[in-house]
Backbone as JSON, one array per atom type, in Angstrom:
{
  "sequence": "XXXXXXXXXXXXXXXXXXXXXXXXXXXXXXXXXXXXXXXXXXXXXXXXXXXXXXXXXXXXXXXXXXXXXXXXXXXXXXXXXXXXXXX",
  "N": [[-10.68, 14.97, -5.51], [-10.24, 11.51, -6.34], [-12.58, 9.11, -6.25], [-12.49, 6.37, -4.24], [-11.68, 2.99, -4.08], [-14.2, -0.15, -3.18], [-12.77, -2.43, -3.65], [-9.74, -4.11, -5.08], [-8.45, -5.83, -7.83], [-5.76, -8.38, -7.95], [-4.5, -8.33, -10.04], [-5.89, -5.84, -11.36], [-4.27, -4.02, -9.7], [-1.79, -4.87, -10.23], [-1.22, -3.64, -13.05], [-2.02, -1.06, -12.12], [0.32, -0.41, -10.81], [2.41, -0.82, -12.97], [1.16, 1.69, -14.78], [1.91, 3.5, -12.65], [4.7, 3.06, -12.8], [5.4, 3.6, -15.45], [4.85, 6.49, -15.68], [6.0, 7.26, -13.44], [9.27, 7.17, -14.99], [8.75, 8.45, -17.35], [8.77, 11.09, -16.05], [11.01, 11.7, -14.94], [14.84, 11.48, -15.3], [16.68, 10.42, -14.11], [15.39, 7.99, -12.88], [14.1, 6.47, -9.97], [14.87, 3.15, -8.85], [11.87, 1.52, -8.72], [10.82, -1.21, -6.01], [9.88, -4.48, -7.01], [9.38, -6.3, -4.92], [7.25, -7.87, -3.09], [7.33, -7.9, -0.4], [9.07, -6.5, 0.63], [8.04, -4.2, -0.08], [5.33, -3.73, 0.89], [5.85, -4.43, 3.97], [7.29, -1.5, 4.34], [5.18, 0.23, 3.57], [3.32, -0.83, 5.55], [5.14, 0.44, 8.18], [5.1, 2.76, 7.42], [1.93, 3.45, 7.84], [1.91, 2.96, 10.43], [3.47, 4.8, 11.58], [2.29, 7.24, 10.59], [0.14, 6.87, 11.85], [-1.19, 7.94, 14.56], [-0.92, 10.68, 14.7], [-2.65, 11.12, 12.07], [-5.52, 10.12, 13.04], [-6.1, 12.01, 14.79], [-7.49, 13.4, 13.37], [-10.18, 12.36, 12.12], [-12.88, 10.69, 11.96], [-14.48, 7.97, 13.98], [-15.27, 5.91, 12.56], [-13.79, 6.18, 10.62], [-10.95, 5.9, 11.81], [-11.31, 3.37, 12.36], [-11.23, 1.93, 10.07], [-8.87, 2.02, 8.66], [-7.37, 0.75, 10.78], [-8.48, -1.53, 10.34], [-7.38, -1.91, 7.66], [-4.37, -1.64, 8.64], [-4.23, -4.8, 9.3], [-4.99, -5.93, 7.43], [-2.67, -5.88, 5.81], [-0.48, -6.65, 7.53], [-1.96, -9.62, 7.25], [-1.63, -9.99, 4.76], [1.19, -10.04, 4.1], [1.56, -12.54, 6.23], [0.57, -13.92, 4.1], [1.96, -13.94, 2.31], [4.44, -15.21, 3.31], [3.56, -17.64, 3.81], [3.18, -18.7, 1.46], [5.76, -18.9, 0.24], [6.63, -20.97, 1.58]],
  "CA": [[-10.05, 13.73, -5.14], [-10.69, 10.48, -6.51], [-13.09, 7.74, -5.32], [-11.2, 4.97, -3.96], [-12.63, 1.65, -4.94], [-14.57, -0.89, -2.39], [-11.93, -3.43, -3.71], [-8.96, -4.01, -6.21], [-8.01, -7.22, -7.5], [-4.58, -8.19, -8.15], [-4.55, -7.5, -12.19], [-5.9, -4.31, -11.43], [-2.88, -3.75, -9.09], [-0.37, -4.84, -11.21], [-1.54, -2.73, -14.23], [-1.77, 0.34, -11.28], [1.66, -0.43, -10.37], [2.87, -0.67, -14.12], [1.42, 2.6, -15.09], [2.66, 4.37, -12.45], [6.46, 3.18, -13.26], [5.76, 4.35, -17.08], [5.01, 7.85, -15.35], [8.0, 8.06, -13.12], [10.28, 6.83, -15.45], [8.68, 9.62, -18.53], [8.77, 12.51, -15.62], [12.37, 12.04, -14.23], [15.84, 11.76, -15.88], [17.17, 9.41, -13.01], [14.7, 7.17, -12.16], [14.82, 5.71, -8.3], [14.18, 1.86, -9.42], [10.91, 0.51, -7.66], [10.97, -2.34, -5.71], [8.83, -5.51, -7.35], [9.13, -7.12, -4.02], [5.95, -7.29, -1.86], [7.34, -8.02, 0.8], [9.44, -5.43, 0.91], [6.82, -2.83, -0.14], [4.25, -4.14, 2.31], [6.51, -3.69, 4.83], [7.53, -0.04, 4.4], [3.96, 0.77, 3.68], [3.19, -1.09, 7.15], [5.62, 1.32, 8.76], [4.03, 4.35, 7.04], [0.97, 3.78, 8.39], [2.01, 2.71, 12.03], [4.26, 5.56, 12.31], [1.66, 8.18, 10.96], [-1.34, 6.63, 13.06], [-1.72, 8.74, 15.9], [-1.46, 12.24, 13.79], [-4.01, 10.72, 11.16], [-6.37, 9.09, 14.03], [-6.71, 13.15, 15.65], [-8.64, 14.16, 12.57], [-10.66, 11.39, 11.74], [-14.19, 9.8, 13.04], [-13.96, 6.45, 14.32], [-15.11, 4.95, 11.31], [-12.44, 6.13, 9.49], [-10.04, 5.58, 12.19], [-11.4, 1.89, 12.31], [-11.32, 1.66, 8.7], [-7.25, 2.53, 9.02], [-7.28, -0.64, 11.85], [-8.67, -2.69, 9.41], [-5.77, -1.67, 6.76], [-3.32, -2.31, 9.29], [-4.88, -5.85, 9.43], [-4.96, -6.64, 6.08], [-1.33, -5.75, 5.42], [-0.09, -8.14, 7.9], [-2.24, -10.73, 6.48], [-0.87, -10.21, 3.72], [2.61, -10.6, 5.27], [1.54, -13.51, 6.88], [0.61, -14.6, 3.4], [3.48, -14.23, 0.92], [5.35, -16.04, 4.26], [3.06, -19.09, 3.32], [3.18, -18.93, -0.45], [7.77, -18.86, -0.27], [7.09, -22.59, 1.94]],
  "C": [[-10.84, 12.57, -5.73], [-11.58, 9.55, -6.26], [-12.28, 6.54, -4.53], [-12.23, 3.76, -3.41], [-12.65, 0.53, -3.26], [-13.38, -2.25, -2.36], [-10.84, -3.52, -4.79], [-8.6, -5.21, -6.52], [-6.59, -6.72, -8.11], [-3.8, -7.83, -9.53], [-4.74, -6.1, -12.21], [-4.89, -3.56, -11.03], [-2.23, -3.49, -9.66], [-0.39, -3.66, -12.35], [-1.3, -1.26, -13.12], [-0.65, 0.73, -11.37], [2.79, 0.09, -11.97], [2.81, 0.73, -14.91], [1.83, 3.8, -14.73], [4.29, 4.27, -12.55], [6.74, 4.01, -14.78], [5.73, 5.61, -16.91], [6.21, 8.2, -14.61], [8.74, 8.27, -14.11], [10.06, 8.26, -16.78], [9.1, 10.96, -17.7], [10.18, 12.61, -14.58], [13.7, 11.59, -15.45], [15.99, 10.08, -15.73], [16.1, 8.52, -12.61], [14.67, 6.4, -11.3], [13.82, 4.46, -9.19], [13.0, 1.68, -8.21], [10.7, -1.09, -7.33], [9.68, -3.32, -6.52], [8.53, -6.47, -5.86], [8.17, -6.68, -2.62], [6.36, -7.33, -0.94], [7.94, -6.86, 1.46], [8.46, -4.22, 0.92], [5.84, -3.08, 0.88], [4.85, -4.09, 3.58], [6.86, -2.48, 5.3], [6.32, 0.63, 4.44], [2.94, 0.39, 5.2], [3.56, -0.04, 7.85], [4.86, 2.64, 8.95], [2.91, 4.6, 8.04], [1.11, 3.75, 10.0], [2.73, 4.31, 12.83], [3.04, 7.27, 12.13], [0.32, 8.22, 11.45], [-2.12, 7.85, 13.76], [-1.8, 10.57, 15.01], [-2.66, 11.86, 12.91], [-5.21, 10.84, 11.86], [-6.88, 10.51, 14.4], [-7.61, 13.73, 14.78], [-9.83, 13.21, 11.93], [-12.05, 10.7, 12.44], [-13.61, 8.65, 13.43], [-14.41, 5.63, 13.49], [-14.18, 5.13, 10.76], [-11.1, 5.5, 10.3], [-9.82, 3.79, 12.2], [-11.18, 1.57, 11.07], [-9.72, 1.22, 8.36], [-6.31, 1.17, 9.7], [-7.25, -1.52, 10.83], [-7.68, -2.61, 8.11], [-5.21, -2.23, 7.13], [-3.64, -4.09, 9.14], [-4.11, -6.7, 8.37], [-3.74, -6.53, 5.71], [-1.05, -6.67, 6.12], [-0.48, -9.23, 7.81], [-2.03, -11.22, 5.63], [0.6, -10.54, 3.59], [2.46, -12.0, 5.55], [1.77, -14.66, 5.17], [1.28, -15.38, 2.19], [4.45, -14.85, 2.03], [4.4, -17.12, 3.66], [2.97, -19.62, 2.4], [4.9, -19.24, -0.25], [7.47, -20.75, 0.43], [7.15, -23.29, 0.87]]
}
């Protein structure tokens, strides 16, 4: 498994985001379009995590489970924040 990085900025993102569409799109026919809209994606990925919490949380220390908290966090801050960037 991978490392997974102390931080990402948003260039790095985008480029993430970009080369995983050039892989869907080479390893399917049909390609399901991906949304560009954060808000939408930050939303569903909200869900994700809220809904698989409590199964995650039973295998997990409490750093990690806090770690998970602090996710949750930062997604709705981020929420909060593309609501303050559309004023």
């Amino acid at each position: 498994m991978k490392d997974i990085p102390n931080a990402v900025s948003f260039k790095e993102l985008s480029s993430l985001l970009n080369g995983a569409l050039q892989v869907s799109c080479e390893n399917t026919e049909n390609p399901e379009p991906i949304s560009m809209d954060w808000d939408e994606r930050i939303k569903s990925l909200l869900k994700e995590v809220e809904q698989s919490s409590a199964q995650v949380a039973a295998e997990k220390t409490t750093d990690q489970v806090m770690a998970l908290g602090s996710f949750r966090t930062h997604l709705m801050l981020s929420l909060q924040a593309l609501k303050a960037a559309n004023l």
